[in-house]
C-alpha positions as CSV (number, residue, x, y, z in Angstrom):
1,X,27.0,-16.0,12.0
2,X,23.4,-16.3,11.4
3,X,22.3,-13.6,8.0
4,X,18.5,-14.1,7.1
5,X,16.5,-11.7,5.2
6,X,13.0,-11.1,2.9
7,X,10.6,-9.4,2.1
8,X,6.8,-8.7,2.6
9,X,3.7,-7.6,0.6
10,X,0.1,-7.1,1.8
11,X,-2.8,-5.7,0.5
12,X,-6.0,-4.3,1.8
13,X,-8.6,-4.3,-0.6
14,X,-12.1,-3.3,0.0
15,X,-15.2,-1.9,2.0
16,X,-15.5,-1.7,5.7
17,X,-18.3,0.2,7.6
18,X,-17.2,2.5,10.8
19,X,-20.0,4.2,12.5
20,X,-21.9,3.7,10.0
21,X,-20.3,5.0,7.3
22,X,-19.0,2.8,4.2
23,X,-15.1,3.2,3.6
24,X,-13.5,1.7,0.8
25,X,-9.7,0.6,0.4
26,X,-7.0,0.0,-1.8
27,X,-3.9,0.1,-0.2
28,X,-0.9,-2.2,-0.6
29,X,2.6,-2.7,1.4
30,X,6.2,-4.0,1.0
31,X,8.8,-4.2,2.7
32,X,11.9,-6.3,3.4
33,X,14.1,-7.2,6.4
34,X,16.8,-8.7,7.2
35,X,18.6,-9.9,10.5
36,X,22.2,-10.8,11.6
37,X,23.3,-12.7,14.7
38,X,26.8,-13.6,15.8
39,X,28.7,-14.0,19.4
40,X,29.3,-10.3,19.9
41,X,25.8,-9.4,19.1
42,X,22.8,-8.6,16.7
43,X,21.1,-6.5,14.2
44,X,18.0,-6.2,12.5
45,X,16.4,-3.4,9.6
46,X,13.4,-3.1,8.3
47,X,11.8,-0.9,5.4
48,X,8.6,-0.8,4.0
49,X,6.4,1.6,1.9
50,X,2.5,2.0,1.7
51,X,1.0,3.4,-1.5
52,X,-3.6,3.6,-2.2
53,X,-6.0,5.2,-1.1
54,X,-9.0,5.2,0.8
55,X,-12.6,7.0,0.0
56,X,-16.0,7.7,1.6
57,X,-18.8,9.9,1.0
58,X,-17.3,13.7,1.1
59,X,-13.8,11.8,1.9
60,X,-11.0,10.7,-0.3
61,X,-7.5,10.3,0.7
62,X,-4.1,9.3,-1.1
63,X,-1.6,7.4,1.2
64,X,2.2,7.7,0.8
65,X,4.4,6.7,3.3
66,X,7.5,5.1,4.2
67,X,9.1,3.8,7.0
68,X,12.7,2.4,8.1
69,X,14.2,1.2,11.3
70,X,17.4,-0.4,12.5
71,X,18.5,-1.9,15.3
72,X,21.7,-3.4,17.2
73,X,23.0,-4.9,19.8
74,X,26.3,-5.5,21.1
75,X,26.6,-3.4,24.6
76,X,24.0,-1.3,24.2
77,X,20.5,-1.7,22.4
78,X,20.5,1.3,19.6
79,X,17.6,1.9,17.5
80,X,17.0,4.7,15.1
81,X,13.8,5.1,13.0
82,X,12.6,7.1,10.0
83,X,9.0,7.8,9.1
84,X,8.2,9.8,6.1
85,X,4.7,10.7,4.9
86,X,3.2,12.5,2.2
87,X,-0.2,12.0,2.4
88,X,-3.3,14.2,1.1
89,X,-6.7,14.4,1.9
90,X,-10.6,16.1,1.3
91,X,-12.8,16.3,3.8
92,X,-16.5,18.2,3.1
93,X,-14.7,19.7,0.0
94,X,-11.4,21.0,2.0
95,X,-8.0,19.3,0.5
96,X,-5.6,18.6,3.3
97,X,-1.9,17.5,2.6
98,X,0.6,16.2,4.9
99,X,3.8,17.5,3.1
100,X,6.9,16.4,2.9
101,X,6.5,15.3,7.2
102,X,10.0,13.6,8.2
103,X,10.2,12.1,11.9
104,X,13.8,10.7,12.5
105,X,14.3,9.4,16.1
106,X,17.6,7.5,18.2
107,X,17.7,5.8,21.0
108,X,20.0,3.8,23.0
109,X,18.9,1.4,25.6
110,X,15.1,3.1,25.5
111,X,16.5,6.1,25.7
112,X,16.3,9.2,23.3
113,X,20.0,10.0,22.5
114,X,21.5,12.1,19.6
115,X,18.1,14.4,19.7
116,X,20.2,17.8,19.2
117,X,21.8,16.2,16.0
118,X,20.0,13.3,14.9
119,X,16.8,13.8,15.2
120,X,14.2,15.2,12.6
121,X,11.0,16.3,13.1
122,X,9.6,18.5,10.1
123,X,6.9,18.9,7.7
124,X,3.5,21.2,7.1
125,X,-0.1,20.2,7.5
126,X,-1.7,22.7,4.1
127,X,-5.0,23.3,4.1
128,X,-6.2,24.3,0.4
129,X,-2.5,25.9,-0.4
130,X,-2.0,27.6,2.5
131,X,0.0,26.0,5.5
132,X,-2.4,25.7,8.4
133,X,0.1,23.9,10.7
134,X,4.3,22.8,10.9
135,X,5.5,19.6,12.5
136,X,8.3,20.1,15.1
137,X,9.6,18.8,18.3
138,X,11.8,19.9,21.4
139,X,12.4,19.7,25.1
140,X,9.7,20.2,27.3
141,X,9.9,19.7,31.1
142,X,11.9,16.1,31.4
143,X,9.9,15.1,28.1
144,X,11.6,15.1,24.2
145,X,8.0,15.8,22.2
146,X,7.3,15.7,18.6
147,X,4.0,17.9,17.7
148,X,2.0,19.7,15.2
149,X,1.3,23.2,16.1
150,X,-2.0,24.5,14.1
151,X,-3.5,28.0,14.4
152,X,-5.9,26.4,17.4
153,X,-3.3,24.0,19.1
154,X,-0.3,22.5,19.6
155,X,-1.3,18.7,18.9
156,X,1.5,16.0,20.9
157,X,2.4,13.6,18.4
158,X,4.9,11.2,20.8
159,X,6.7,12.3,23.8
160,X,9.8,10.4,25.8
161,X,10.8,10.8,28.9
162,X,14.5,12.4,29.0
């Protein structure tokens, strides 16, 4: 049996120009993995948080997120996956938040499985205090999508085929 682990750090610090507009960042990561392989089969997890921020003229933003994922192998390749994300935001004066947003997704073999019990797809977009739009997901066609339905549109996240 073969058991190896660690863990990561990163940090972005500093200015970058897009379009012509000077952003500035100050965001750092961890995380830690680990792996196990044996003759009947494999498994790897990995976690990791973001934290900082990142500003530009009438823009400012907080990041907090956090993500974990797990796979194995034996007969079948599962993987499951959990985002969460509480980020906020102002833009030209407006606050934004990304509350309390939970995406929890399964698969087996590539395949979305477990998506009537499993999965998780939740969390409100506020604009000011109000909410202005609600994560969800569901079956559309032969398609499992995760959205974010505003007052103006329905906005497709990620979408697997069923």
């Amino acid at each position: 049996m073969t058991d190896h682990g660690g863990s990561s750090a990163a940090t972005l610090l500093g200015t970058y120009i897009h379009d012509g507009i000077s952003y500035s960042a100050d965001l750092t990561e961890q995380g830690s993995y680990s792996f196990d392989i044996s003759g009947s089969g494999a498994e790897f997890e990995h976690q990791q948080s973001t934290q900082g921020s990142v500003t530009a003229p009438g823009f400012s933003m907080m990041v907090s997120e956090s993500y974990w994922y797990k796979s194995i192998y034996v007969t079948q390749y599962v993987e499951n996956m959990e985002r969460i994300v509480d980020n906020s935001w102002t833009a030209d004066g407006i606050s934004y938040r990304l509350s309390n947003a939970r995406i929890r997704t399964s698969f087996v073999d590539s395949r979305p499985t477990e998506f009537d019990s499993y999965w998780i797809a939740q969390g409100s977009l506020l604009k000011g205090n109000a909410v202005h739009g609600q994560i969800g997901m569901g079956v559309e066609g032969l398609q499992l999508r995760i959205w974010l339905d505003t007052p103006a549109e329905r906005i497709q996240l990620e979408a697997w085929n069923l």
